[in-house]
Structures are given as structure tokens and as C-alpha cells.
LUMFI-775592 format. One line per 8 residues: number of its first residue (from 1); their letters; for each residue x, y, z of C-alpha. Coordinates in steps of 0.5 Angstrom, whole numbers, always signed. Layout:
N
NUM	A	X,Y,Z | ...
end
This chain:
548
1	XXXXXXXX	-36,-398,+80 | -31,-404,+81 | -28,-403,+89 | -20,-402,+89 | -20,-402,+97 | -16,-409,+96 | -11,-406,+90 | -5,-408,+92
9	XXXXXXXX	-3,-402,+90 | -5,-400,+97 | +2,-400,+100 | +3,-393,+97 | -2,-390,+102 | +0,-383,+101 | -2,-381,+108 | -5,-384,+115
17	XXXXXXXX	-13,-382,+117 | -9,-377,+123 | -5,-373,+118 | -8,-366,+117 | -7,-360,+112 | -1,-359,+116 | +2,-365,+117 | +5,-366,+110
25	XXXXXXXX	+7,-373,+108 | +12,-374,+103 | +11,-380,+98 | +15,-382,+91 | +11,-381,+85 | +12,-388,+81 | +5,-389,+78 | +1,-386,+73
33	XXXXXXXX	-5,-383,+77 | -8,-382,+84 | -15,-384,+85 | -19,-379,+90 | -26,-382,+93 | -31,-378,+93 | -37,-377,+96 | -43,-372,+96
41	XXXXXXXX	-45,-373,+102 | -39,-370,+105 | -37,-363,+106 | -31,-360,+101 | -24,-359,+104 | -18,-358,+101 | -12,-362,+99 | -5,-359,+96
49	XXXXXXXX	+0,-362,+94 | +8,-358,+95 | +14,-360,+92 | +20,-359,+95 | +17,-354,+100 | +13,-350,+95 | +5,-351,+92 | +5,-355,+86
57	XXXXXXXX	-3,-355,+86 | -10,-353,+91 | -16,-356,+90 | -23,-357,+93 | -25,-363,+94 | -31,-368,+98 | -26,-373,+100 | -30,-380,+102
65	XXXXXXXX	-30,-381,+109 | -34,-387,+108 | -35,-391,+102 | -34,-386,+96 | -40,-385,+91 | -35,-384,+86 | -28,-384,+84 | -23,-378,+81
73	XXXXXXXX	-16,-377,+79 | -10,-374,+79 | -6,-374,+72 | +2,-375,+75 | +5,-375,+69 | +9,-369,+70 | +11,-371,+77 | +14,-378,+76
81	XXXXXXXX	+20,-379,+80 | +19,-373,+85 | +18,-374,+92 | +10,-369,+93 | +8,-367,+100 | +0,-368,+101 | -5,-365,+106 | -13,-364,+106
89	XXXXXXXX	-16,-360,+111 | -23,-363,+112 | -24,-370,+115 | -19,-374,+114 | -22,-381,+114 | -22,-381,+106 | -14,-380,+106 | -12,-388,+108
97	XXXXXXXX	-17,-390,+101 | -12,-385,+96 | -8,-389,+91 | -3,-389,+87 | -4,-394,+80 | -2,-394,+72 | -10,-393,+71 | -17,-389,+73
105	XXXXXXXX	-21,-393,+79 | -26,-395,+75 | -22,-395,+68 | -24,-403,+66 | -32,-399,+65 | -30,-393,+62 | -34,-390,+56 | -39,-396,+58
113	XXXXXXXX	-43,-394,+64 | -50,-394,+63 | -52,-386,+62 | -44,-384,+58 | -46,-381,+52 | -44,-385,+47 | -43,-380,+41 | -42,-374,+45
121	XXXXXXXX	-37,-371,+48 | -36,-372,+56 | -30,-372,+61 | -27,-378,+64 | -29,-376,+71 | -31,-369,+74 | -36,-363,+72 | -35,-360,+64
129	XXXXXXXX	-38,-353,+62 | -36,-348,+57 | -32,-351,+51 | -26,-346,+51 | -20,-344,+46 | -23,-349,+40 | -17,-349,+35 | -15,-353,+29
137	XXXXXXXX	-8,-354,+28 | -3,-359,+25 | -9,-365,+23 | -12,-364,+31 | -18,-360,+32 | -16,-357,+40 | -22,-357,+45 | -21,-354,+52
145	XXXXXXXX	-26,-354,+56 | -27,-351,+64 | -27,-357,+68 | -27,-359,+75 | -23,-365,+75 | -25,-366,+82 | -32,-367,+83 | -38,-368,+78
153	XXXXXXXX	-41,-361,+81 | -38,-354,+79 | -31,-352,+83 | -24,-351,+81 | -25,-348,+74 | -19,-351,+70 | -18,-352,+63 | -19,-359,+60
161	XXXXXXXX	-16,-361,+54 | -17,-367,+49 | -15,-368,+42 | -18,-371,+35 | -18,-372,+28 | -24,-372,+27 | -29,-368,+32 | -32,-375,+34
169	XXXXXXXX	-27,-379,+37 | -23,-375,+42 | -17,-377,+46 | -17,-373,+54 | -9,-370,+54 | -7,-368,+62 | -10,-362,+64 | -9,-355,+61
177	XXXXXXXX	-9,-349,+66 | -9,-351,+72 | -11,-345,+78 | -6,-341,+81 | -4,-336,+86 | -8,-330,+82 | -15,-335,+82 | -19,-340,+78
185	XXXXXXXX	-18,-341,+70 | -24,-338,+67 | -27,-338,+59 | -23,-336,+53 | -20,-337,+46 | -12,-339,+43 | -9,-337,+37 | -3,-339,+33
193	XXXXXXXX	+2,-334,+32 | +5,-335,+26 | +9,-329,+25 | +11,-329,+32 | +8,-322,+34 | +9,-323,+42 | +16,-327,+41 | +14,-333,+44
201	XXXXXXXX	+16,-337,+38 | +22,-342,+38 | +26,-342,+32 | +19,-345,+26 | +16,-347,+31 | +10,-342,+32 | +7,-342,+39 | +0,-343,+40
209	XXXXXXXX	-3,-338,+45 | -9,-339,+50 | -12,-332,+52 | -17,-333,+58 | -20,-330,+64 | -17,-331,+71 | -22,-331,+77 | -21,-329,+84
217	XXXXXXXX	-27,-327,+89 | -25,-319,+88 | -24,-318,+80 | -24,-321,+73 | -17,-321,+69 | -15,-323,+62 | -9,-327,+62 | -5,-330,+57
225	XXXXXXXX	+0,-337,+56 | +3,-341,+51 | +5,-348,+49 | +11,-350,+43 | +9,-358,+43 | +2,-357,+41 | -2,-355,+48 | +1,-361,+51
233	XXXXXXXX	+5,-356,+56 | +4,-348,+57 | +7,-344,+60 | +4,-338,+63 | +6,-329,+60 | +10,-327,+68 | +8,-320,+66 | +0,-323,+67
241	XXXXXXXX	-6,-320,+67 | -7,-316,+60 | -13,-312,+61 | -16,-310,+69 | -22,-307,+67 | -25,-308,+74 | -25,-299,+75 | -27,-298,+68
249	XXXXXXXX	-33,-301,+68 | -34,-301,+76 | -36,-308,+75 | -33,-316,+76 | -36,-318,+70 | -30,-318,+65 | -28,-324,+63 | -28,-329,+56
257	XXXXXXXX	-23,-326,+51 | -24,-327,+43 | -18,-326,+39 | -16,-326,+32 | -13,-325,+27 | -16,-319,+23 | -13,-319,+16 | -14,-312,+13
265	XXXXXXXX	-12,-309,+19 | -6,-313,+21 | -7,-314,+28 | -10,-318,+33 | -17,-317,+35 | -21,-319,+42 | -28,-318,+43 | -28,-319,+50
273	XXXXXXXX	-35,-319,+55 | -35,-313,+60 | -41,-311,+65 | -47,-310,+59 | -44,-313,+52 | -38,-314,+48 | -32,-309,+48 | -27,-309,+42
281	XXXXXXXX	-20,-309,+44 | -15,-309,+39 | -7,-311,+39 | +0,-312,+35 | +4,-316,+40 | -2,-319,+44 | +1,-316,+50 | -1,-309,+48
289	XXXXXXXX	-9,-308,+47 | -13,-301,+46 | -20,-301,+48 | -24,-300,+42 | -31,-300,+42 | -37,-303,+46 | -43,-306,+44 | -50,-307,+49
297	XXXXXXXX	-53,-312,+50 | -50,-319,+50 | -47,-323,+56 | -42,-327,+57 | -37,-332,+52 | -37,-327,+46 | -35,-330,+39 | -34,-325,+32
305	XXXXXXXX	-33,-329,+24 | -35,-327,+18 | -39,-332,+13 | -40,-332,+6 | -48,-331,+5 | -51,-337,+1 | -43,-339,+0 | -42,-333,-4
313	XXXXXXXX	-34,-332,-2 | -36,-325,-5 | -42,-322,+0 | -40,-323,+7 | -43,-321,+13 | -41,-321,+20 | -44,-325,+26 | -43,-322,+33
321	XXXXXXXX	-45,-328,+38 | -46,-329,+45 | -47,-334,+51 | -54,-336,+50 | -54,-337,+43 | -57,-330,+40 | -53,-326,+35 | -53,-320,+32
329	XXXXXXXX	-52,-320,+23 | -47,-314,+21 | -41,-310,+18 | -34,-311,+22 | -28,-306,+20 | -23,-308,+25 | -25,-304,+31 | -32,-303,+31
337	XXXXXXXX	-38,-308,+30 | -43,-305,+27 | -50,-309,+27 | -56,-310,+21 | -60,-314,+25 | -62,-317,+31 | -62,-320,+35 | -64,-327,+33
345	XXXXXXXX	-64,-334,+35 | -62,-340,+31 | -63,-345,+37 | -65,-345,+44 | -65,-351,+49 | -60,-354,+53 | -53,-350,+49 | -50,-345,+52
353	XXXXXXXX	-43,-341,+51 | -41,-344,+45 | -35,-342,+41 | -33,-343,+34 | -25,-346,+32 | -20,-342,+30 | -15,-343,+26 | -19,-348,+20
361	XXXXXXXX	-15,-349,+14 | -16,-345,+7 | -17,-352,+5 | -24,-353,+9 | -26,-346,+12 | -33,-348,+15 | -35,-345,+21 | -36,-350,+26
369	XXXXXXXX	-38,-350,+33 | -39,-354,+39 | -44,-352,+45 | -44,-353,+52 | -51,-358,+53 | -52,-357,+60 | -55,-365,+61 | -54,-369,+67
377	XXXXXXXX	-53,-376,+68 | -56,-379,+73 | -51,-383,+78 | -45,-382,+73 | -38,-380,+76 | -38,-374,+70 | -42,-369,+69 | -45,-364,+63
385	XXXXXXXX	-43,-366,+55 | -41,-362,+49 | -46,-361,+43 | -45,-365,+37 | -40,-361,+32 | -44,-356,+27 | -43,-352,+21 | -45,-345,+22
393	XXXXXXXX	-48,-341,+15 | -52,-336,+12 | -58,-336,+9 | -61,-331,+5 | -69,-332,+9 | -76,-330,+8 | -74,-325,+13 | -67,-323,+11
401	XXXXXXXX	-61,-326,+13 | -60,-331,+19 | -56,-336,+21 | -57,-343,+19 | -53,-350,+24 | -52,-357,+21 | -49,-363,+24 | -42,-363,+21
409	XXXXXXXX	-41,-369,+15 | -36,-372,+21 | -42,-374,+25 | -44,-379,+18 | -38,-384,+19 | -42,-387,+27 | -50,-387,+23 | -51,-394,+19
417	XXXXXXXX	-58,-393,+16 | -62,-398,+16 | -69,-396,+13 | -72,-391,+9 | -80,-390,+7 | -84,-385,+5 | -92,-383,+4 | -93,-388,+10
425	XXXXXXXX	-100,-387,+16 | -98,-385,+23 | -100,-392,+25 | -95,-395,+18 | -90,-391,+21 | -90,-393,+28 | -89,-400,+26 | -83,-398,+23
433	XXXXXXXX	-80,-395,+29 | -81,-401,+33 | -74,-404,+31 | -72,-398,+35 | -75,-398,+41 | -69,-402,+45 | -63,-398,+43 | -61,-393,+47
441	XXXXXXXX	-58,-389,+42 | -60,-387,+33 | -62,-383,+30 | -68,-381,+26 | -70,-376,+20 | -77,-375,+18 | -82,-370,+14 | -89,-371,+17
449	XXXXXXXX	-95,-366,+13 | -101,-364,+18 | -108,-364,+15 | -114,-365,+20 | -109,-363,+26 | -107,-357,+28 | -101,-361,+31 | -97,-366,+31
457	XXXXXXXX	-89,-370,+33 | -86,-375,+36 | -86,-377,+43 | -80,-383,+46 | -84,-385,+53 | -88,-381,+53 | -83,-374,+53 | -85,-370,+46
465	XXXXXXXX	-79,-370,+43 | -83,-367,+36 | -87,-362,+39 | -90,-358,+32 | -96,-353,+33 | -97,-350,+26 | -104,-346,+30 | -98,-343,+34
473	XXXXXXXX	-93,-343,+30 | -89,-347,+36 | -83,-353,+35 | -83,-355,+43 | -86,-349,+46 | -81,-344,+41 | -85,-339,+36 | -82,-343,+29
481	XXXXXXXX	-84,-340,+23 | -82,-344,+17 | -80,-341,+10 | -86,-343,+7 | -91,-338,+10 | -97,-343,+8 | -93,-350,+10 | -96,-356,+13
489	XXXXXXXX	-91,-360,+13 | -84,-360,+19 | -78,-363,+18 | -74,-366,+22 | -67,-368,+24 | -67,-373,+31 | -60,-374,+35 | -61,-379,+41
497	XXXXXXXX	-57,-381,+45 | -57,-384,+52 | -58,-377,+56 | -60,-373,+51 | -63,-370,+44 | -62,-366,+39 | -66,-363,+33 | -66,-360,+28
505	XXXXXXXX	-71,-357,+23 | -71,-355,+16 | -64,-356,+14 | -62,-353,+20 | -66,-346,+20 | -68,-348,+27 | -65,-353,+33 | -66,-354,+40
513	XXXXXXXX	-63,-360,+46 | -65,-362,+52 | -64,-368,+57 | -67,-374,+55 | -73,-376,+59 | -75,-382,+61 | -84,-383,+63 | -83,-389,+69
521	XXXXXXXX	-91,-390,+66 | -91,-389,+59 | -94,-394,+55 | -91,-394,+48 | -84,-393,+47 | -82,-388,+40 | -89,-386,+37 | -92,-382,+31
529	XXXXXXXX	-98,-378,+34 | -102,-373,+31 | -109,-374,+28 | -109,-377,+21 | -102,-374,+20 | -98,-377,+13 | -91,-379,+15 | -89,-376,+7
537	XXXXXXXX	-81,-379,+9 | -79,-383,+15 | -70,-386,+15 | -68,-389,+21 | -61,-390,+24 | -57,-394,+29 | -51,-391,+32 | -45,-393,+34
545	XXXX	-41,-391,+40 | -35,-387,+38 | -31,-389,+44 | -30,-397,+41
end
């Protein structure tokens, strides 16, 4: 990354290397960012910023004493023109480097660095994980995310927050939530009250509501905040928490509300994750919840939706959801959920803590979801990624009602086909995949039919990214048991980008991610094996970044 030691800006030195968290020194903020180094080699301190005397933020933070691995940033717009006081506890060599400038140390090769996604969703700088408050309003879809904008390892959870029209092109908007004096801004959802049931309201401008978990070393509460310009301010409830159910449940694993709006009922509902499952909790004004009822067996990042079976808008079930993708099918009366069947699986792999968006038009009422993947990538400023956007349905199966996931219709506008064969030999086929074996992003649909092999798949330098097992009954070491009990053939859906893989098989009945992986001494690039396999159908993509 581009030094900036040199900058010219270096004459707004916020501080000397002498000055401790005590010694504050006031600098005028007349430029759009500070960029902070970092280094993972040196131990965390903390930084706070003070505006006329009182803490405006804290954070945690590895500033570099020497040479920085990387740079991260704060976002100052909200500051312009006011005098800040900053200090830092830890070593203070890293102080003389900090800068002030119009644009991120290292924008001239944002989006471009070698291991950024291309067509997935990562931060500018710093650690992402659970996608939080996913909502749909006025032709923008909201994803706000927990972030730590200060290191590309967890600390600081905060709420990010970018914007798009699409879901595959996003715009990174200022932090949302920062921590406070009551802790750290943990998971939740956001809702857009139209009827103006807590008050928040100003004149036809309907506040959006973000409900989420406040972390400190003693308990977990769930907390409220609102925002009248589209979640790009919030202003936080003076009478948080909502609900302390630390006594209650003898227990600090309280966190992660789920609200909606529950129709028949009138009133609003939170599923809420405590100790061992899921609580309903219900509302009027959204500052007054009544527990309900508790369901076992789920941890973490609950979600709650009803779905049409196979599109009939006249046979819905319902689908309670959890942190590691399993879910339960069954009835919801507004207080109670009450299960049919479970728990299943529809996707395994890197995903974890996904939550659907709310708010969706009567126009366009897919359900659709993004997940966390839990991907690193090597010697980037940045860490963890969002899963492609998928539309979640119901499926009437050989084994009952399941939970189906495709990539939504948006993700269509970044693949350009550029080939399509079918009935082709493993070794026709491989001669096909060799236009791809120098990109580092595509995508590739295929069917392959087994005969004389018991298994079969797709390797990419050496990683099986296309394990199918039909003895077994293994897609990549997970049981998969398809719709055709007596099937010899596998389809497959194939998402490569430059750190990660995403699949999906049978139209979606099954799918699974996980890091790309490269073998130093793999021979071959991007191959068919399997004995005497048909390749039945082969279509082969090239991808496009959505940051261009």
C-alpha cells in the first residue's frame, strides 16, 4: 500500500510521539478522514477522542509504532470544523504518523487489492461479521453489519452500514452505531414504523427503528435507536435497555432481537436469542415487551417469516431460523411458534448468522437473505465477507417441506456467458474449462452423470470444490440425498471469486461456501475427474466486479 508518510498533509500532525492518553492535544477537523496505522505486531491500546471536554468516541486499536501493516480510518464528517482532543494509552510512536486527508490511505487501490472480492461484499477496512438490520426502504436495500472499523480482527463492534440499489453494487455510508458508556453495539434488526407506534415520528416521515444488543463484560440488553434521513444519523431511546433479562434467565447469553410487525395480531413481535433458544416477545409501542413463550434448541441471531409453499400464497408455513443455518417448518400465532418439523439444513459451509430483509414491497415480496461468510483474505486491510444475496423458498420434497436458497435474479446483470455444451467426455469437458484457467473470478453451471464411478466433481488447483459421493451419499463430505432417490446425476451452480466459493446444488435444494484455496503444487487448474464420467451440461461464465 501506497506510503503517505511524505503527504503533505503531515502538517496536521494531530499529536507528538510524547503525548499520553492524558495529555490531550486539540487539532481543527478540516478534512474528511484521519488515517490510523496499524500493526498486528503491536499490543492494542486505546485512543478517545474528547469534544469540548466530553468523549466523543474510545476505541481499541494496534497503532504502529514502526512501519504499519495496514491503514484504517476514521470517518469525520460529522466533526468538520470542530476542535477534537485526542489521546492513546499504549505506545506512542504510531501518533506523529496519523493524518488528516479528503480520502482513505490507500484509496488510489481500493477494491483493486489483490485478494478483494470482486462480486461480494466486503468493508473498506477492518473486521465484518454478522449482517444486522437488513431493511428495504424507499428503493435502497440497508445492510448494517457488526464492524470493527479499527482492525481486521474482532474488537469494537459497532454497526456498519452500506447502501444499494441493487444488492450488488453497495455504497460504505459512516458508521452507524458506535459503542457507548453502556458497551459495545451487538447484533440486531430495524424496522420502519409507519403508524408511529413508539412516537419517533416527524410529521410523513416514518422513523426507521434499529433494535440491538448492547454488550458490556457484565450482561447483555437490548436496546433501541432511531433515524428520520434514512439510517444515515440515529439517535439512540434515553430510556435504553428494553429488556434486562440477565436475572431471568441466570445467564449473559441474551442478545440478537428479531422485530416485526405481526398483522393479524396488530402488534410487534421480537424473537429474541436467550441461553438455550429463542423467546418471543411481543409489543405495541416497541418500548413495552411482554415475554411470550421460549423455544429450545437454537443459538444465537434468530430470525421468524412466513413463506408460501411451492408459491401457493394460500399455504404458508412458517420458518424459525438460527445462527448456524438450521431451521425449524412450522405454525405462528403471534406469540408462540410452534414446530412441525426439524431441524433441518439447507446450507453448511463458511455462512453463519444470516438474517433476511424486511420491509420488502407488496410488489416484490421474495425473501431474501444474506449470510456472513467467514472467509479471510490473506494480506488484505479487511477481513470476513457477506454471501451473495439469495431468495429463500419452500419446497414441497420427498421428505416433506424444506427450505430451498438461489442466488437472487440481481446477481445475473455481473456473469456474461460465454460458452454452452452438453453430452461431453470429462476430457472434452476439461478442454472447455481451459479458457478459465487464468480468471480469477466466474462462474460455472454443470450437470455431470456417474456410471462406472461411485464419485465424482471438480477440482481448482487441487481443492475439490465438487465433491459428490453418490455411495455415500456425500456433496463435500455433507450427507445430500437427492430428489431422485435412484439419481446418478448432480447438478451444480459454481460461484468463484478470488477468496471464496459458492455452491449450489439442484436448484438450490443444497449449498455450501467456503475459503478459496489454492495448492502450491497442483498440476492442473480447473478439472473434471471422476471415472468415464458424461458431463450431461457444462455453461461457463466470466464475472464482472461490482466495484467498477
Amino acid at each position: 500500500m501506497k506510503s503517505k508518510f511524505t503527504s503533505p498533509t503531515l502538517a496536521m500532525l494531530l499529536l507528538g510521539s510524547h503525548l499520553l492518553l492524558a495529555q490531550t492535544h486539540p487539532i481543527k477537523i478540516t478534512k474528511r478522514y484521519l488515517n490510523l496505522p496499524v500493526s498486528q505486531n503491536d499490543s492494542r491500546g486505546t485512543m478517545q477522542f474528547k469534544v469540548n471536554g466530553n468523549p466523543e468516541r474510545s476505541f481499541k486499536i494496534r497503532l504502529a509504532s514502526e512501519k504499519p501493516d495496514y491503514w484504517v480510518f476514521c470517518d469525520m464528517v460529522a466533526l468538520q470544523g470542530k476542535t477534537i482532543e485526542i489521546g492513546y494509552d499504549g505506545k506512542a510512536d504510531g501518533l506523529g504518523k496519523i493524518y488528516q486527508d479528503d480520502q482513505v490511505a490507500g484509496q488510489d487501490s481500493m477494491y483493486r487489492e489483490q485478494n478483494r472480492p470482486q462480486y461480494h461484499f466486503t468493508t473498506r477496512r477492518g473486521w465484518i461479521n454478522d449482517p444486522n438490520g437488513m431493511i428495504f426502504y424507499e428503493g435502497e436495500y440497508h445492510l448494517f453489519y457488526q464492524h470493527n472499523p479499527y482492525e481486521r480482527e474482532w474488537e469494537n463492534m459497532s454497526w456498519g452500514h452500506a447502501v444499494s440499489k441493487d444488492m450488488m453494487h453497495w455504497e460504505e455510508l459512516p458508521t452507524a452505531l458506535s459503542p457507548d458508556n453502556m458497551g459495545t453495539m451487538f447484533s440486531g434488526s430495524t424496522i420502519i414504523d409507519y403508524e408511529n407506534t413508539a412516537g419517533f415520528n416527524k410529521g410523513n416521515t416514518p422513523a426507521m427503528v434499529a433494535f440491538f444488543t448492547v454488550d458490556n463484560p457484565e450482561k447483555q440488553v437490548q436496546c433501541m435507536a432511531y433515524s428520520l434521513d434514512k439510517g444515515r444519523t440515529w439517535t439512540k431511546y434515553d430510556k435504553n435497555p428494553l429488556i434486562d433479562s440477565k436475572a431471568k434467565w441466570s445467564s449473559k447469553d441474551t442478545r440478537d432481537p428479531r422485530v416485526f410487525w405481526y398483522k393479524p395480531g396488530k402488534h410487534w413481535v421480537m424473537a429474541l436469542n436467550e441461553r438455550d433458544g429463542h423467546s418471543i416477545y411481543t409489543s405495541k409501542n416497541l418500548k413495552e415487551w411482554q415475554f411470550q413463550s421460549h423455544l429450545t434448541g437454537f443459538w444465537e441471531c434468530p430470525d421468524l417469516f412466513e413463506l408460501p409453499v411451492d408459491g401457493d400464497k394460500n399455504k404458508t408455513k412458517w420458518v424459525m431460523y438460527g445462527a448456524s443455518a438450521s431451521y425449524m417448518i412450522g405454525s405462528f400465532d403471534g406469540k408462540a411458534f410452534k414446530p412441525e418439523s426439524g431441524k433441518h439444513y439447507y446450507t453448511t459451509g463458511s455462512i453463519y448468522a444470516a438474517q433476511t430483509f424486511a420491509n420488502m414491497p407488496e410488489s416484490d415480496p421474495r425473501r431474501i437473505q444474506i449470510g456472513w461468510g467467514r472467509v479471510s483474505h490473506t494480506g488484505m486491510p479487511f477481513n470476513g465477507m457477506m454471501l451473495l444475496p439469495t431468495e429463500l423458498r419452500l419446497r414441497t420434497t420427498k421428505n416433506g417441506v424444506r427450505l430451498v436458497s438461489q442466488p437472487v435474479k440481481e446477481t445475473e446483470q455481473l456473469f456474461k456467458k460465454e460458452g454452452q455444451w452438453t453430452a461431453l467426455s470429462s476430457d472434452d469437458a476439461n478442454a472447455k474449462l481451459k479458457a478459465m484457467q487464468s480468471l480469477d473470478q466466474f462462474r460455472i453451471k454443470t450437470t455431470i452423470k456417474l456410471s462406472h464411478a461411485t464419485s465424482a466433481g471438480i477440482s481448482l488447483l487441487g481443492q475439490r470444490i465438487l465433491d459428490y459421493d453418490m455411495n455415500s451419499n456425500l456433496v463435500n463430505g455433507v450427507f445430500y440425498s437427492p430428489e431422485d432417490m435412484t439419481s446418478m446425476e448432480v447438478t451444480a451452480d459454481i460461484y468463484v471469486d478470488r477468496t471464496s466459493v459458492e455452491i449450489f446444488i439442484d436448484n438450490g435444494a443444497y449449498s455450501y461456501s467456503f475459503q478459496r484455496k489454492a495448492n502450491a503444487d497442483a498440476k492442473e487448474g480447473l478439472v473434471f475427474w471422476g471415472n468415464r464420467i458424461e458431463v450431461r451440461n457444462l455453461e461457463v461464465f466470466t464475472a464482472k466486479s461490482a466495484w467498477k
